[in-house]
CHARMM-style PDB file with segment names, atoms N, HN, CA, C and O in Angstrom:
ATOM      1  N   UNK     1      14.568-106.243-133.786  1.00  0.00      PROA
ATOM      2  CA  UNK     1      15.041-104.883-133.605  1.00  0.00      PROA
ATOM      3  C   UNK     1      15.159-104.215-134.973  1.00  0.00      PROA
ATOM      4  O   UNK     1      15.456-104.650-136.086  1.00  0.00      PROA
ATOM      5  N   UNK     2      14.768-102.800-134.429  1.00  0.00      PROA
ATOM      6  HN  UNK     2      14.527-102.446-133.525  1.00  0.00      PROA
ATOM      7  CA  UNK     2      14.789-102.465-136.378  1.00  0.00      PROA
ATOM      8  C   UNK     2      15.925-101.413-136.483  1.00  0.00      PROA
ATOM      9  O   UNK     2      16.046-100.355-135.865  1.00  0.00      PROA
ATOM     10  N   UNK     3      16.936-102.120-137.669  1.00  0.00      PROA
ATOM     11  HN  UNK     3      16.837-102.979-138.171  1.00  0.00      PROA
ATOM     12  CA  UNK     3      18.307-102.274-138.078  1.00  0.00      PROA
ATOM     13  C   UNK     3      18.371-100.256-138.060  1.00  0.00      PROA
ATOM     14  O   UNK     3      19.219 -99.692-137.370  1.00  0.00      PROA
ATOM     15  N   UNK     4      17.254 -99.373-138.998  1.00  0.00      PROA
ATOM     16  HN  UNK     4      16.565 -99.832-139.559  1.00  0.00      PROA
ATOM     17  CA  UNK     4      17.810 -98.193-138.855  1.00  0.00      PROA
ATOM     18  C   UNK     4      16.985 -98.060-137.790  1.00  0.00      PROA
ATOM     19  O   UNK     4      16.233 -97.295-138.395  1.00  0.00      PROA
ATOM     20  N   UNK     5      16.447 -98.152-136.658  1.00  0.00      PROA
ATOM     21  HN  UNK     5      17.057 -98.773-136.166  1.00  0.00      PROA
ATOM     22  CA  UNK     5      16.348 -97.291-135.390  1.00  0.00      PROA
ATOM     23  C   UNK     5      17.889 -97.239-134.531  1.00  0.00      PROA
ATOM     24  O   UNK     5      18.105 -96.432-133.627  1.00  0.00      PROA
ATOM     25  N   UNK     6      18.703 -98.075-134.923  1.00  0.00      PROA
ATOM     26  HN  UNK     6      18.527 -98.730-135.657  1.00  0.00      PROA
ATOM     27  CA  UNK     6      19.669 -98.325-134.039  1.00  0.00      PROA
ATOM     28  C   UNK     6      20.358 -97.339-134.183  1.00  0.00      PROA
ATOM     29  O   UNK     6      20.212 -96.537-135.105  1.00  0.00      PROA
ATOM     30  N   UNK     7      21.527 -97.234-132.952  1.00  0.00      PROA
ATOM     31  HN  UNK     7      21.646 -97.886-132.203  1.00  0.00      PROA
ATOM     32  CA  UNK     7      22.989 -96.538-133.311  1.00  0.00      PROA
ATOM     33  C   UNK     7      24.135 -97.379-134.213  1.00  0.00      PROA
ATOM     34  O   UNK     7      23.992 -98.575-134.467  1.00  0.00      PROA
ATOM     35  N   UNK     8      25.201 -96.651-134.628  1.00  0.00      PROA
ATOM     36  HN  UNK     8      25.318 -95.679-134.422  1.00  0.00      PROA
ATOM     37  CA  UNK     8      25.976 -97.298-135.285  1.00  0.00      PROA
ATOM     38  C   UNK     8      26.739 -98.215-134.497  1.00  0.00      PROA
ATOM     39  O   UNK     8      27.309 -99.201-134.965  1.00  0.00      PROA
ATOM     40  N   UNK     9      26.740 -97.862-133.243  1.00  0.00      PROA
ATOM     41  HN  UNK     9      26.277 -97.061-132.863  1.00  0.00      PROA
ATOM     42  CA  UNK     9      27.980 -98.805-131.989  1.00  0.00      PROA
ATOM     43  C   UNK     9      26.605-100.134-132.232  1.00  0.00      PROA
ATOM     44  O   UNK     9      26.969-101.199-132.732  1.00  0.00      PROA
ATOM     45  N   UNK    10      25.435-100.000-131.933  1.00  0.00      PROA
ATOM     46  HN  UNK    10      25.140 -99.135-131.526  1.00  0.00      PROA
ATOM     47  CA  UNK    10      24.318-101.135-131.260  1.00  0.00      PROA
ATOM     48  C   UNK    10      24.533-102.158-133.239  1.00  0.00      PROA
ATOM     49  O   UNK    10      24.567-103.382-133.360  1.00  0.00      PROA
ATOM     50  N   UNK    11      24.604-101.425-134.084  1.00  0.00      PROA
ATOM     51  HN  UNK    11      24.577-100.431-133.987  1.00  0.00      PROA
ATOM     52  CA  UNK    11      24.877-102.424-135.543  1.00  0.00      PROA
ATOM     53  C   UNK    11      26.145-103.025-135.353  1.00  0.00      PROA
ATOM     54  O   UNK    11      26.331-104.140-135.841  1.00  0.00      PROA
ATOM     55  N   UNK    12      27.265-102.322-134.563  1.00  0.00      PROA
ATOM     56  HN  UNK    12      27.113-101.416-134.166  1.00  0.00      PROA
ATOM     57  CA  UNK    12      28.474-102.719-134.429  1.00  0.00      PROA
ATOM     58  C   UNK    12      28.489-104.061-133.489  1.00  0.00      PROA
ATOM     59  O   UNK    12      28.970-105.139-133.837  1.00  0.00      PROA
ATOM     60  N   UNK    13      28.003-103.843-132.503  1.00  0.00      PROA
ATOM     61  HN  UNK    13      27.613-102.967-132.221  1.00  0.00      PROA
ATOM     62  CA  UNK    13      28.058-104.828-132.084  1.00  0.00      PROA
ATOM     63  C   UNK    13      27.305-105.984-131.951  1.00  0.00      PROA
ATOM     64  O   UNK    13      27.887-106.985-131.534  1.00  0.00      PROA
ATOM     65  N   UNK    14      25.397-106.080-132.390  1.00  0.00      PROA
ATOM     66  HN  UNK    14      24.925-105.266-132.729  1.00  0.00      PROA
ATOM     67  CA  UNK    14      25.140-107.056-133.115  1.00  0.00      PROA
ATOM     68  C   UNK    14      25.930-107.974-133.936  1.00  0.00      PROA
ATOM     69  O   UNK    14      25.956-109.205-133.929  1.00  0.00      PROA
ATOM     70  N   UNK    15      26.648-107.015-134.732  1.00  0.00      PROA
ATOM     71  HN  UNK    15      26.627-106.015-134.737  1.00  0.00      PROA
ATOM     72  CA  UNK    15      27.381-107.936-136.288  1.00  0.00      PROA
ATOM     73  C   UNK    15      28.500-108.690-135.132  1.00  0.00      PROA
ATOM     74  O   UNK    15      28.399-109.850-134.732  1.00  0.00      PROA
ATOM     75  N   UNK    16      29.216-108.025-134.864  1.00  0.00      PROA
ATOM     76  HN  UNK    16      29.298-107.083-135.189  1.00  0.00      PROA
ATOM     77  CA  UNK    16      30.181-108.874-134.238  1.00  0.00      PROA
ATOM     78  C   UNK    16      29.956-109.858-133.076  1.00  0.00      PROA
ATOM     79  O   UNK    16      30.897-110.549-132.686  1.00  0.00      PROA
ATOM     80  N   UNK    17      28.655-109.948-132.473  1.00  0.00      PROA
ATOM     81  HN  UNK    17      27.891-109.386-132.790  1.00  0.00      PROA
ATOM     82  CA  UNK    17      28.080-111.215-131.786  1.00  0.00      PROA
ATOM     83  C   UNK    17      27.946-111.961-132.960  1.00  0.00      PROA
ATOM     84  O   UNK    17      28.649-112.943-133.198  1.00  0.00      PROA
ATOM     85  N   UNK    18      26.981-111.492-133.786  1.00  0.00      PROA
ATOM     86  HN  UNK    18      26.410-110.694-133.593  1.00  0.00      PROA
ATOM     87  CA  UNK    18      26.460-112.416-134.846  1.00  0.00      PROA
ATOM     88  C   UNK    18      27.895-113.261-135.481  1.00  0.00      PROA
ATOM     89  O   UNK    18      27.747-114.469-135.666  1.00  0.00      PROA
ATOM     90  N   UNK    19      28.797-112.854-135.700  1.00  0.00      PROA
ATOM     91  HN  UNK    19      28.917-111.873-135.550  1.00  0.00      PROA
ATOM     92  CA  UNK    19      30.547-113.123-136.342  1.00  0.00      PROA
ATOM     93  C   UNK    19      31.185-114.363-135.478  1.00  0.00      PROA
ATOM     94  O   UNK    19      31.510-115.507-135.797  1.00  0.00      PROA
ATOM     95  N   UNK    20      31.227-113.553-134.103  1.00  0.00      PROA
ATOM     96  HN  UNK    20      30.963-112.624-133.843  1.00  0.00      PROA
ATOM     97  CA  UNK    20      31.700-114.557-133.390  1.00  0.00      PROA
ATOM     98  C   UNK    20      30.573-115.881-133.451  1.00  0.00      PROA
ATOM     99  O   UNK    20      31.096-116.989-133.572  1.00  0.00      PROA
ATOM    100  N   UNK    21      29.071-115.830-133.373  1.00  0.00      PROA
ATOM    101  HN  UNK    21      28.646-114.930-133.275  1.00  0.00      PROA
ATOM    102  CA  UNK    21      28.318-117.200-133.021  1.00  0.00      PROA
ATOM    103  C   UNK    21      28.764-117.682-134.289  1.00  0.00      PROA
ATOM    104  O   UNK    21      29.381-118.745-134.225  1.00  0.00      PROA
ATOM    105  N   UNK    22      28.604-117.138-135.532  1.00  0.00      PROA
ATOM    106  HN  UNK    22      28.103-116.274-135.584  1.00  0.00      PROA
ATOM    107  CA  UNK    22      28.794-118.109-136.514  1.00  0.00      PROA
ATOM    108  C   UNK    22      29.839-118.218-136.893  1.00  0.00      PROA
ATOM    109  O   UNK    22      29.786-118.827-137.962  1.00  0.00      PROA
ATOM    110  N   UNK    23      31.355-117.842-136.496  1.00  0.00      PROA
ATOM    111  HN  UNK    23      31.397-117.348-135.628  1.00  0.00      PROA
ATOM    112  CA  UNK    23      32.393-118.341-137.195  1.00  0.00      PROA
ATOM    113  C   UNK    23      32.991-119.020-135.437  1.00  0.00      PROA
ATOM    114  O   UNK    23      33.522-120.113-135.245  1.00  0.00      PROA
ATOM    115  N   UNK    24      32.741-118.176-134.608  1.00  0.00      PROA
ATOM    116  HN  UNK    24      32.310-117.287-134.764  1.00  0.00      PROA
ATOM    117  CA  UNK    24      34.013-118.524-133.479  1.00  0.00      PROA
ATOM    118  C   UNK    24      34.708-117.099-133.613  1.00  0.00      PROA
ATOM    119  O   UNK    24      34.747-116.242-134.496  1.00  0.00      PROA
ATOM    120  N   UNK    25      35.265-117.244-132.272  1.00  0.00      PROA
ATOM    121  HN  UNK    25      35.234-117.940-131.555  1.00  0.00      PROA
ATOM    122  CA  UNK    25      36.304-116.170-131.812  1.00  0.00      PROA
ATOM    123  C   UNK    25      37.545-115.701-132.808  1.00  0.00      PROA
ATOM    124  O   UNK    25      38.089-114.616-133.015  1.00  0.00      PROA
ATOM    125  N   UNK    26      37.731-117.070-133.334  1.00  0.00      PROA
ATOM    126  HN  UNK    26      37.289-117.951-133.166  1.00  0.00      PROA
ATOM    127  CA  UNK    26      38.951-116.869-133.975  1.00  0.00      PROA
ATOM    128  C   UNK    26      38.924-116.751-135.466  1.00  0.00      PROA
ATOM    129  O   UNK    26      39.850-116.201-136.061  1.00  0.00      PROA
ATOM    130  N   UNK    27      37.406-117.484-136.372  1.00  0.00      PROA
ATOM    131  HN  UNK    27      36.653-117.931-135.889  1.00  0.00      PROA
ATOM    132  CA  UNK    27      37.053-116.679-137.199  1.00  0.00      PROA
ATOM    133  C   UNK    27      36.800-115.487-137.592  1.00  0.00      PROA
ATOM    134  O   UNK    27      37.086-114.690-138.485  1.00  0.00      PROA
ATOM    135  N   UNK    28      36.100-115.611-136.550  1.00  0.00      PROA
ATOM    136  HN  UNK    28      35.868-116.259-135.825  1.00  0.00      PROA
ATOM    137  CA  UNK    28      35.743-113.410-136.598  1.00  0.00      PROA
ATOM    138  C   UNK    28      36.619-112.637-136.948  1.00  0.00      PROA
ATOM    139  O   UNK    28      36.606-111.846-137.892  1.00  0.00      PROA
ATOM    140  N   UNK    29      37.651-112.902-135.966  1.00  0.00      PROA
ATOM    141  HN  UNK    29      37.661-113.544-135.200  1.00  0.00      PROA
ATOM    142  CA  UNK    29      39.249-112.068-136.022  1.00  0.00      PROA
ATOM    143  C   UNK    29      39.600-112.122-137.235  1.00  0.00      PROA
ATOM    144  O   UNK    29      39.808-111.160-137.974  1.00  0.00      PROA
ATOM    145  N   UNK    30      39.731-113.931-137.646  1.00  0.00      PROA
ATOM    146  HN  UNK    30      39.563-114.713-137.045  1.00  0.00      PROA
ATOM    147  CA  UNK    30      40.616-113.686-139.244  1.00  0.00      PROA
ATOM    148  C   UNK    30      39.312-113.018-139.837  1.00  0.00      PROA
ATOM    149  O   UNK    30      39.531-112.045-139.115  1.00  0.00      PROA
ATOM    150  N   UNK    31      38.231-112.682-140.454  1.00  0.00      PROA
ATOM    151  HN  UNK    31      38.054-113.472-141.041  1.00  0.00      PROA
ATOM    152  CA  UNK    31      37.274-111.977-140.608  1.00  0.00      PROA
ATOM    153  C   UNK    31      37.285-110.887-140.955  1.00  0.00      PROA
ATOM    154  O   UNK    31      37.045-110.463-142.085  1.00  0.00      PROA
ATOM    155  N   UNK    32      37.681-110.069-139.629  1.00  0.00      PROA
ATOM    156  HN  UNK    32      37.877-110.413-138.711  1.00  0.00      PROA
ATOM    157  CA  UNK    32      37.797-108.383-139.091  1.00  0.00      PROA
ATOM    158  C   UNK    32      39.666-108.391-139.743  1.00  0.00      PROA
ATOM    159  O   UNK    32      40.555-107.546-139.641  1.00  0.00      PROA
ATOM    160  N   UNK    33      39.647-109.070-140.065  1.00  0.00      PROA
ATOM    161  HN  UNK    33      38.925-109.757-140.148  1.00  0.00      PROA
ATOM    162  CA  UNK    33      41.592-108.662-140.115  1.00  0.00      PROA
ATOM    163  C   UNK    33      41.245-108.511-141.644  1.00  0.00      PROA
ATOM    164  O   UNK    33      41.129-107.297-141.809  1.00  0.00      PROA
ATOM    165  N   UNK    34      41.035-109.114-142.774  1.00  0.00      PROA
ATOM    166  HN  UNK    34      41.129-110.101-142.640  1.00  0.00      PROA
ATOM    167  CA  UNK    34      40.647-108.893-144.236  1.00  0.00      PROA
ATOM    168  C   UNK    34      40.579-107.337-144.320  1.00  0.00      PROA
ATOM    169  O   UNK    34      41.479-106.571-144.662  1.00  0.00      PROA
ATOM    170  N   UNK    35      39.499-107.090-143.988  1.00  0.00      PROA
ATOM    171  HN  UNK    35      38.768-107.713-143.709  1.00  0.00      PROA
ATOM    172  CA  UNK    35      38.967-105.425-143.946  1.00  0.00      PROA
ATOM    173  C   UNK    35      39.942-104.748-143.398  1.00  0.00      PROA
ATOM    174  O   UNK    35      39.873-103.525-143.516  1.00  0.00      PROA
ATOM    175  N   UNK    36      40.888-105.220-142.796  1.00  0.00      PROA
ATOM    176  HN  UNK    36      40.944-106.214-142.701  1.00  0.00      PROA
ATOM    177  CA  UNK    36      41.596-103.623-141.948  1.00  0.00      PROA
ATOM    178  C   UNK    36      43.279-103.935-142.708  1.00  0.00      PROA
ATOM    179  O   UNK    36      44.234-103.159-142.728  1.00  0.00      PROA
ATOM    180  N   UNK    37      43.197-105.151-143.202  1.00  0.00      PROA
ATOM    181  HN  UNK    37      42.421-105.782-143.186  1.00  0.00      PROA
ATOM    182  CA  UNK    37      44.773-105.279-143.720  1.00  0.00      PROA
ATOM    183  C   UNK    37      44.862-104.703-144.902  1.00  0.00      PROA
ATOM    184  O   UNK    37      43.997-105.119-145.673  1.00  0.00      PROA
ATOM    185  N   UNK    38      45.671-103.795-145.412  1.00  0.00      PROA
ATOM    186  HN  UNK    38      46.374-103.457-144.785  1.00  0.00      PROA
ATOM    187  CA  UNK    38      45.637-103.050-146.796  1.00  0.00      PROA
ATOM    188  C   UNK    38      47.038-102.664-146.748  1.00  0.00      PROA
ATOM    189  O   UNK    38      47.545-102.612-145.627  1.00  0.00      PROA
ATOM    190  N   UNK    39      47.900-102.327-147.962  1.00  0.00      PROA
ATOM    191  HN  UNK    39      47.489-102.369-148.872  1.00  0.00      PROA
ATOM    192  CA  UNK    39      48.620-101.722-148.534  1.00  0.00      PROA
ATOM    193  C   UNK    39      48.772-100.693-149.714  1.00  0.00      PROA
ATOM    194  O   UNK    39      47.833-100.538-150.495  1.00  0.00      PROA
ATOM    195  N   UNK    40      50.191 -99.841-149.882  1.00  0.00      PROA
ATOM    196  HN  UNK    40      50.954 -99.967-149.248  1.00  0.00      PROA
ATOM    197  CA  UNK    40      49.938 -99.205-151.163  1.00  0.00      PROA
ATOM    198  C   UNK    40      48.775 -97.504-150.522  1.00  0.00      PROA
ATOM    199  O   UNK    40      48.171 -97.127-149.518  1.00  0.00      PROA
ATOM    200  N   UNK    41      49.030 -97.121-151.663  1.00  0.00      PROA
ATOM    201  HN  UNK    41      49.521 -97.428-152.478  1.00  0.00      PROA
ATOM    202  CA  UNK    41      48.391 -95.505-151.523  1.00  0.00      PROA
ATOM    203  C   UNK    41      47.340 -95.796-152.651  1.00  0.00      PROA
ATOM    204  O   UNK    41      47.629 -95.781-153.848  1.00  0.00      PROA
ATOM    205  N   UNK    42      45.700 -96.143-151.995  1.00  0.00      PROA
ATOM    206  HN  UNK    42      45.465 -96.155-151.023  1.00  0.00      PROA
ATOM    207  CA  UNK    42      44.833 -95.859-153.281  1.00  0.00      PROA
ATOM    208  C   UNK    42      44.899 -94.816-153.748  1.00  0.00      PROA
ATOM    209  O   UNK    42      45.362 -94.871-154.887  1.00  0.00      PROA
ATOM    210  N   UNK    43      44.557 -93.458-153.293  1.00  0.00      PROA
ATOM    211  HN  UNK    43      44.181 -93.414-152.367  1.00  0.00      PROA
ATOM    212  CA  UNK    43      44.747 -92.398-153.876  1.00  0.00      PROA
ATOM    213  C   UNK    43      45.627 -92.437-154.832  1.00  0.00      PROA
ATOM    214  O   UNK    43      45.246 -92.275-155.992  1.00  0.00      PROA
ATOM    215  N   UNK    44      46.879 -92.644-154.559  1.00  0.00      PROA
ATOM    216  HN  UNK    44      47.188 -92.776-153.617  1.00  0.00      PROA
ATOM    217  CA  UNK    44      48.102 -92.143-155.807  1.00  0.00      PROA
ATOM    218  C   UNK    44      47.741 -93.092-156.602  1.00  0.00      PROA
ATOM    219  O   UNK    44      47.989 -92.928-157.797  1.00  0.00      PROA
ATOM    220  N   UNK    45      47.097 -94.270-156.194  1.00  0.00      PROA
ATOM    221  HN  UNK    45      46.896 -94.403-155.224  1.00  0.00      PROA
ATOM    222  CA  UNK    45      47.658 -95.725-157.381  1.00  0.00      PROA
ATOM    223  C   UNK    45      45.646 -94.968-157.974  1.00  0.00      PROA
ATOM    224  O   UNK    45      45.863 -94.458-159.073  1.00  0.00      PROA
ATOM    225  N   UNK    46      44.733 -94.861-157.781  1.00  0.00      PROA
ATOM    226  HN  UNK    46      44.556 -95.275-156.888  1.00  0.00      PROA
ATOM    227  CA  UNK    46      43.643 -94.178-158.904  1.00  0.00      PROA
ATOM    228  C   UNK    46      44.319 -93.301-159.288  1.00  0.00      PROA
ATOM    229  O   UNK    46      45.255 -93.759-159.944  1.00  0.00      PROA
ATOM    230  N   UNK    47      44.338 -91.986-159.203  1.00  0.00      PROA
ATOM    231  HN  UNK    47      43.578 -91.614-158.671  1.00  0.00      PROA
ATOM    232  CA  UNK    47      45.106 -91.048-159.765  1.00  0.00      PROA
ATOM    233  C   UNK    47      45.596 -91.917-160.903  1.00  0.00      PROA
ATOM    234  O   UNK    47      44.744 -92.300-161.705  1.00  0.00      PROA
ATOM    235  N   UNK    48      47.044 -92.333-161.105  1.00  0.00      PROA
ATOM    236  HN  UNK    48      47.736 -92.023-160.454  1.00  0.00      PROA
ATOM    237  CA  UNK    48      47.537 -93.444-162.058  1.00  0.00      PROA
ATOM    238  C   UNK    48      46.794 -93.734-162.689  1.00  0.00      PROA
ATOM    239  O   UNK    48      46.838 -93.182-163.788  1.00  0.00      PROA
ATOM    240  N   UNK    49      45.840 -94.576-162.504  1.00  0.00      PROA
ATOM    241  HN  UNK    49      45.805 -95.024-161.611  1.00  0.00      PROA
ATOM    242  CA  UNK    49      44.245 -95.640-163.727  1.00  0.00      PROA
ATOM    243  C   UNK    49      43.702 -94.285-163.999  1.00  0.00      PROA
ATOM    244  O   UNK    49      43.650 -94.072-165.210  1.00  0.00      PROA
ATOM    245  N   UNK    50      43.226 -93.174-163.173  1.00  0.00      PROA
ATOM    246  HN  UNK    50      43.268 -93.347-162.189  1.00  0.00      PROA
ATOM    247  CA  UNK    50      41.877 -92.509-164.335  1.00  0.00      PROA
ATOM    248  C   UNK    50      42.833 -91.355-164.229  1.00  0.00      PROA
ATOM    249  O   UNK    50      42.065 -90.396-164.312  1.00  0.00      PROA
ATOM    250  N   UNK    51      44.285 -90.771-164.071  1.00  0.00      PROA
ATOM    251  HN  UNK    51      44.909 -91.549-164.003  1.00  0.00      PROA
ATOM    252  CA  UNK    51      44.672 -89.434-164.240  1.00  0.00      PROA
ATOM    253  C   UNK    51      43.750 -88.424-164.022  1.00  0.00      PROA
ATOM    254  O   UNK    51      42.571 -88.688-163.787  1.00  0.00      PROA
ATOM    255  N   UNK    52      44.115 -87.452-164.069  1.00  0.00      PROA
ATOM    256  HN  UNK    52      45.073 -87.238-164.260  1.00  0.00      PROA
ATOM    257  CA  UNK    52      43.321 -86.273-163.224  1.00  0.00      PROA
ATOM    258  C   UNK    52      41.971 -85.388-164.362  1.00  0.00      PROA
ATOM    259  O   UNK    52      42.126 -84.243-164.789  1.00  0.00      PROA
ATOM    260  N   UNK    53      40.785 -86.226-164.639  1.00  0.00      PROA
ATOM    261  HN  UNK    53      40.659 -87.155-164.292  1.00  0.00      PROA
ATOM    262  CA  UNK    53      40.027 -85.698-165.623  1.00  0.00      PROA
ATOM    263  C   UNK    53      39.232 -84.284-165.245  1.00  0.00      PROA
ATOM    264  O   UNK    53      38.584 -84.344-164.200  1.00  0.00      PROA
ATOM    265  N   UNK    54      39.213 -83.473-165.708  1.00  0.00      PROA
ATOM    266  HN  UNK    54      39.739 -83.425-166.557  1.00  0.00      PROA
ATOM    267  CA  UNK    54      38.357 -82.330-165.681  1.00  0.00      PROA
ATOM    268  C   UNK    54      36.765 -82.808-166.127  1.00  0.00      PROA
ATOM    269  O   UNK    54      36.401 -83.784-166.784  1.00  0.00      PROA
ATOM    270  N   UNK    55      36.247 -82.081-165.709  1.00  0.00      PROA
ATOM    271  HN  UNK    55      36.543 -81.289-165.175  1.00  0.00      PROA
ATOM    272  CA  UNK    55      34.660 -81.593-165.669  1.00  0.00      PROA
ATOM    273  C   UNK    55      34.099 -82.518-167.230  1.00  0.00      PROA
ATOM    274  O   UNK    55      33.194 -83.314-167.476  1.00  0.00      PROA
ATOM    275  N   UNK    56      34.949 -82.025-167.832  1.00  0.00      PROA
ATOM    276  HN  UNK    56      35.684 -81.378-167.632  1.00  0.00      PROA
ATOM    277  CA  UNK    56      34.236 -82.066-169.567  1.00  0.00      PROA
ATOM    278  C   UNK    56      34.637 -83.669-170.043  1.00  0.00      PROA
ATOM    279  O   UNK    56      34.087 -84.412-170.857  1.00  0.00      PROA
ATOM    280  N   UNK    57      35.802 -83.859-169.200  1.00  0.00      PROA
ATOM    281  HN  UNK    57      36.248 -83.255-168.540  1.00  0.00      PROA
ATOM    282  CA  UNK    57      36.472 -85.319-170.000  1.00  0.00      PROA
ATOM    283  C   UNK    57      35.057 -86.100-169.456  1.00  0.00      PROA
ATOM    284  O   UNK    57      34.363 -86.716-170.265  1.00  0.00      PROA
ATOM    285  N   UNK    58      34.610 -86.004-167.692  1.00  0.00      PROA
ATOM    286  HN  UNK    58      35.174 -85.504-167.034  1.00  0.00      PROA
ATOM    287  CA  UNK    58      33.880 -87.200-166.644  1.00  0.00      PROA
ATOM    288  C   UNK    58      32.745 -86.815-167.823  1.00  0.00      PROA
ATOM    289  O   UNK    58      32.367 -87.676-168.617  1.00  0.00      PROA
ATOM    290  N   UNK    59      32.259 -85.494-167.856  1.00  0.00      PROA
ATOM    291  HN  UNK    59      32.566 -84.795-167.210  1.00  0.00      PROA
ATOM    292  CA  UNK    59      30.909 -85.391-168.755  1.00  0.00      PROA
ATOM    293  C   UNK    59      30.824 -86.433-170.383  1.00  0.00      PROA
ATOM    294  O   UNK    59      29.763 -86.782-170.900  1.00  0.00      PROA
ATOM    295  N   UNK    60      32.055 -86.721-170.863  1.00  0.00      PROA
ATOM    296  HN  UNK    60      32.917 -86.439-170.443  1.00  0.00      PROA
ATOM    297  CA  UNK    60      31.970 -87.210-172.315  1.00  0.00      PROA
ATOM    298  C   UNK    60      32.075 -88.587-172.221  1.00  0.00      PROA
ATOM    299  O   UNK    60      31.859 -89.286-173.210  1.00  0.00      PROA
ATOM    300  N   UNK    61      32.389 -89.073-171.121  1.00  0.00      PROA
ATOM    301  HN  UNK    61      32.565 -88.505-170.317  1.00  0.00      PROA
ATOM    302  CA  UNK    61      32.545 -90.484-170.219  1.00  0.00      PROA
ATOM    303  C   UNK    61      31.240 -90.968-170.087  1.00  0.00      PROA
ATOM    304  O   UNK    61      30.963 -92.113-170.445  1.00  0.00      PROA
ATOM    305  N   UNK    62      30.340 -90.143-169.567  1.00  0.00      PROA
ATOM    306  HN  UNK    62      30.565 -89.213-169.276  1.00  0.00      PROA
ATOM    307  CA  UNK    62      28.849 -90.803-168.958  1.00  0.00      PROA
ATOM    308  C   UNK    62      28.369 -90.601-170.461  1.00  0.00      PROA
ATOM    309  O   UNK    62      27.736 -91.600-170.804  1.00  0.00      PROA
ATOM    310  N   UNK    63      28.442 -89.751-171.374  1.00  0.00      PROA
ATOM    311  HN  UNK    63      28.957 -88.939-171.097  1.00  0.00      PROA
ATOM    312  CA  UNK    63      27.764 -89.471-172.912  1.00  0.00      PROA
ATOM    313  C   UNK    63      28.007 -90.514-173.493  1.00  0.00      PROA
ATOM    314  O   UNK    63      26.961 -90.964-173.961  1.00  0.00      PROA
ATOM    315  N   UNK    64      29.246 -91.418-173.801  1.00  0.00      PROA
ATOM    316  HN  UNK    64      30.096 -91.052-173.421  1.00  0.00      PROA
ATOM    317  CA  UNK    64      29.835 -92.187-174.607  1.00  0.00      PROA
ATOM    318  C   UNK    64      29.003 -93.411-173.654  1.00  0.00      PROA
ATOM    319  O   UNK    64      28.120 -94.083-174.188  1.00  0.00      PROA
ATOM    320  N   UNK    65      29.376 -93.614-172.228  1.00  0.00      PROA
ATOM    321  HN  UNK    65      30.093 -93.068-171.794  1.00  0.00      PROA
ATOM    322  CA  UNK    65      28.570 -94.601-172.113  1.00  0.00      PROA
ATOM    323  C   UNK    65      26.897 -94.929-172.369  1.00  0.00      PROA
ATOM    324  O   UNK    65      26.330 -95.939-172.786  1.00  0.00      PROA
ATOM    325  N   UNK    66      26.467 -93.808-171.994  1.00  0.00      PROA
ATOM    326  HN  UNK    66      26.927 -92.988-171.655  1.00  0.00      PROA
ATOM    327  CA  UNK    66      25.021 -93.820-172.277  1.00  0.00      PROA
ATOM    328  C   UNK    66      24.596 -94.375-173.774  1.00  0.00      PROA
ATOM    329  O   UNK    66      23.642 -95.089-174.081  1.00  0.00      PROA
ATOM    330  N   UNK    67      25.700 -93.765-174.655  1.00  0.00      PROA
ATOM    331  HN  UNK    67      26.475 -93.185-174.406  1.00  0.00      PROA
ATOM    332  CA  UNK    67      25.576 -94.607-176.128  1.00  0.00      PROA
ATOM    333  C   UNK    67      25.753 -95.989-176.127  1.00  0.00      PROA
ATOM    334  O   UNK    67      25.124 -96.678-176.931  1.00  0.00      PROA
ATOM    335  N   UNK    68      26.444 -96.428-175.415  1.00  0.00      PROA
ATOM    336  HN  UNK    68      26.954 -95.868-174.762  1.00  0.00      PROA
ATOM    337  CA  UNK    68      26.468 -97.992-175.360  1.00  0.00      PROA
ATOM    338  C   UNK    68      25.464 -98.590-174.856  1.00  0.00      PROA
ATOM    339  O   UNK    68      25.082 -99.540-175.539  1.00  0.00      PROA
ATOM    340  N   UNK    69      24.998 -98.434-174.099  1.00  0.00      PROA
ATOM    341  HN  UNK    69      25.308 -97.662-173.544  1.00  0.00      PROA
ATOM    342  CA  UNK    69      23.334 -98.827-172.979  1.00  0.00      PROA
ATOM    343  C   UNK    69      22.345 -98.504-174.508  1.00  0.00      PROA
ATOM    344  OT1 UNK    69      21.118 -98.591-174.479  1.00  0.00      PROA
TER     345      UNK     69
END
C-alpha cells in the first residue's frame, strides 16, 4: 500500500496494528503512553532558553552560524 496515497486515520491505524503485532497489547500502550505523557509549559519554559529575539537578533544567529560551517 502506498504510505502517501493513504488517509491519516488508514497510517493511524496500520502503525498501531503494526505496534500491537510487534510489541503486544500491552507494549503498545506503554508505547502510546511516552508520547502523550508530558509536563511543564514548553512555551513558557522556550521563551526562558531563547527569550523573545526580534527579526535582527534570529538574522545574526544564522550569520554567525554560517561562519562556523
Amino acid at each position: 500500500m502506498n504510505s502517501q496515497a493513504m488517509t491519516l486515520e488508514q497510517v493511524r491505524q496500520i502503525g498501531i496494528t503494526a505496534l500491537a503485532h510487534q510489541l503486544g497489547v500491552v507494549g503498545m500502550i506503554r508505547f502510546l503512553q511516552q508520547s502523550e505523557i508530558g509536563w511543564g509549559d514548553y512555551t513558557k519554559e522556550r521563551e526562558g532558553w531563547l527569550g523573545t529575539p526580534d527579526l535582527n537578533d534570529l538574522f545574526d544567529a544564522v550569520k554567525r552560524s554560517e561562519k562556523m560551517n
